[in-house]
N, C-alpha and C positions, 0 to 999 in steps of 0.2 A: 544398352537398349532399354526402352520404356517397357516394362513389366503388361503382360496382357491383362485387359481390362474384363471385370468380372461382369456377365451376361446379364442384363437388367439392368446396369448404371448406362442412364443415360439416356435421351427421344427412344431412339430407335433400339436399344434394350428393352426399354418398358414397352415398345410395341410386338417385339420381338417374343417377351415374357407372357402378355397378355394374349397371344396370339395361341401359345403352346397350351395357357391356361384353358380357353377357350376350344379347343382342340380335344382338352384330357375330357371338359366337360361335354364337349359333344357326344366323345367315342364313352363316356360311362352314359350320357341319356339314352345311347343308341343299344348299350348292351340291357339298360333298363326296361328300356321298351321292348327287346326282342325277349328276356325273360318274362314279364309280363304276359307278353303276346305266346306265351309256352302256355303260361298259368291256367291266360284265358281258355284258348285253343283245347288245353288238357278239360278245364271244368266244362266246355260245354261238351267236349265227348263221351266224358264221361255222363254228363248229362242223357245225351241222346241214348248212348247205350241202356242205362236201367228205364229209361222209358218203355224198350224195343225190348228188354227185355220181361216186360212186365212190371215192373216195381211202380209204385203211385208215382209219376213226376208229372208235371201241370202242361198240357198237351201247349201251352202258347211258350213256354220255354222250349219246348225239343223244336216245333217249328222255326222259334227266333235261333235255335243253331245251327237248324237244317240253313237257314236264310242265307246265315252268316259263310258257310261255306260258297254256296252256291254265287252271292256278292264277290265273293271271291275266285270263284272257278276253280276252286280246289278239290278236282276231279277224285283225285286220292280220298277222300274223305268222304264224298259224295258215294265212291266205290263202296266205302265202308258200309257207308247207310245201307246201299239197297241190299248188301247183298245179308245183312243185317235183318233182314224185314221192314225197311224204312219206308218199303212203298205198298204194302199191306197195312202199314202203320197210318199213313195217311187217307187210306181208304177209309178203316173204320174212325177217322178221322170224319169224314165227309159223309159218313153215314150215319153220324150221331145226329139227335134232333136234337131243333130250339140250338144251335151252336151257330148262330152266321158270322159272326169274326173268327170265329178256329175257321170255318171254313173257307171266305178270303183269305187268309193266310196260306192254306193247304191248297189251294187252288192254284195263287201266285207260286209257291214252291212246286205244286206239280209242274206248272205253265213252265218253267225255268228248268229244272228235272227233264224235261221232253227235249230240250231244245238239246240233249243228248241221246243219240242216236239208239246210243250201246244201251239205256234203259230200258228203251219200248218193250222189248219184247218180256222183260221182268214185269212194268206196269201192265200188260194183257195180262198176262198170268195172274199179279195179284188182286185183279180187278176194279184199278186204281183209274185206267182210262174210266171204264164201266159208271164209276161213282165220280168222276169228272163231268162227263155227258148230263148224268144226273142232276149235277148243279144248273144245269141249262136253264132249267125251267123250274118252276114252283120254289126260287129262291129271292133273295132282296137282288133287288139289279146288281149290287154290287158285286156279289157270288157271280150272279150267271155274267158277267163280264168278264170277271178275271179266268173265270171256265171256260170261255170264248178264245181265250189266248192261247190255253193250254189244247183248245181243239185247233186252233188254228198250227201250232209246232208237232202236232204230230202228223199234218198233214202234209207238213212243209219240210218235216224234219225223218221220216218215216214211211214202209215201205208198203205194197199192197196189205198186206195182214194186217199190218196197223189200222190203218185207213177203216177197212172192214170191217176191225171191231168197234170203230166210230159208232161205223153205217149201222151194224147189228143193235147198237146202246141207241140205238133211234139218234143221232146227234143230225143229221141231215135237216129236219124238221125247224128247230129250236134253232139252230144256224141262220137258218133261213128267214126268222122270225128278228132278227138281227137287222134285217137293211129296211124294217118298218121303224124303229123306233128315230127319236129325233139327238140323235148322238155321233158326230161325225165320227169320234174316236174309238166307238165301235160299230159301226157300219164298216171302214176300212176294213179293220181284221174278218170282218164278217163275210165280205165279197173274196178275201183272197182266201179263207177255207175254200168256199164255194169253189174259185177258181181249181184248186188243186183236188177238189173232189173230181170235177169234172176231168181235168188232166188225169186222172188215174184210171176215169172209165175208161176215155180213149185208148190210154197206154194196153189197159187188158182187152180192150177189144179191136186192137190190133195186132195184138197177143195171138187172136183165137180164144182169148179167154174168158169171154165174158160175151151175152148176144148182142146183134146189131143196134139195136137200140139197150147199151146198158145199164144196169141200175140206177147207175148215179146219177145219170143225165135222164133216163126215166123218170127216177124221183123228184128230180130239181124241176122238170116241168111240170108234173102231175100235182105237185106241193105250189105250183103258181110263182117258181120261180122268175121262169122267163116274163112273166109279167112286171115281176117287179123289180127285175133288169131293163128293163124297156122304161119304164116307169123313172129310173133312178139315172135314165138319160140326159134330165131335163136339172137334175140335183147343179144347186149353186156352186157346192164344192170340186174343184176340180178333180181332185182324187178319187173321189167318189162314182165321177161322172167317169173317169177314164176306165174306172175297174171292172165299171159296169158293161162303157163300151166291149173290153177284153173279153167280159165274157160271151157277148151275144154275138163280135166277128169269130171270134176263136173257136167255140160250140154249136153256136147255129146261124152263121154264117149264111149259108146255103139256104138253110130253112128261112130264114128272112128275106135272099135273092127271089126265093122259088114264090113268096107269096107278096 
């Protein structure tokens, strides 16, 4: 009988051979990259931690880790941060002066931050929404945009209390001041706060909890909202035009029939 032929002699050995080679070199790139991916992972936690825990670290590092989780959805870590002081950390972040790239940065992580439920009621507490609101106004457009987002996820994302402490940081006002500028990409987010402020008055005041005409839809008139829902009828963008419609059948519906 012909002696077995040794694995690699031959076409389809050396495909066979290069195949396994190829193989060994993947599964080591893969365990390369996932130790790596420890390394990293390890250096930016440790990172964030002596940050949060006082130690000098450069506030656009702990941000770019917070980032990095949050890109990720790595709720686990994210846990770590707040419960850490990571969102008292970002406050006196945003309440440093002369700082408007820390604070787009701190802005977009809060905005991303919100858009989980289970923090809201940590960011009231550490007055994190409070100094979000703040960036509304009296900052370079780019702050009060990416601030815009982070009010718009707690209103979408969040429950009367939250909303409240909006209302309370005056952010109704500054919102509102949103569907005057000439920016489609934030006039959007700007009408759907509005939208969900209003949906929360109605909600409590069909609660019983709040008076017949209540705050929010108080304010949104009294601040010249409905004007400038009426106004944004006529807007070329379709998006724009629709959110608008939304709000003036949806809230004052009746009050537009009646007059």
């Amino acid at each position: 009988m012909p002696g077995r032929r040794a694995g690699g002699i031959g076409k389809h050995g050396e495909q066979r051979a290069a195949a396994v080679s190829l193989r060994a070199k993947n599964q080591s790139a893969a365990r390369d990259a996932a130790r790596n991916a420890r390394e990293d992972d390890s250096q930016l936690m440790d990172t964030v931690r002596r940050a949060l825990y006082g130690e000098t670290v450069a506030p656009s590092s702990t941000l770019e880790a917070i980032a990095t989780w949050v890109d990720e959805g790595a709720e686990e870590k994210l846990d770590s941060v707040v419960s850490s002081g990571g969102l008292a950390y970002l406050a006196g972040i945003l309440r440093t002066p002369d700082q408007s790239h820390l604070h787009k940065d701190a802005c977009w992580v809060s905005a991303n931050l919100f858009w989980y439920p289970q923090y809201l009621d940590a960011a009231v507490e550490a007055g994190l929404v409070r100094e979000v609101v703040s960036c509304l106004h009296d900052r370079p457009y780019a702050v009060r945009k990416e601030a815009l987002w982070a009010v718009l996820n707690v209103t979408d994302k969040g429950e009367r209390t939250h909303v409240a402490a909006l209302h309370a940081a005056k952010a109704l006002p500054h919102v509102l001041g949103f569907l005057s500028v000439p920016d489609v990409a934030a006039m959007k987010p700007g009408l759907s706060a509005l939208y969900n402020f209003l949906w929360w008055g109605r909600e409590l005041e069909e609660e019983g909890e709040a008076p017949a005409a209540n705050v929010y839809r108080k304010d949104f008139v009294h601040l010249g909202g409905l004007e400038k829902a009426e106004k944004l009828q006529e807007h070329a963008n379709d998006d724009v035009h629709e959110a608008a419609l939304a709000i003036l059948e949806d809230f004052f519906g009746e009050d537009i029939e009646a007059n």
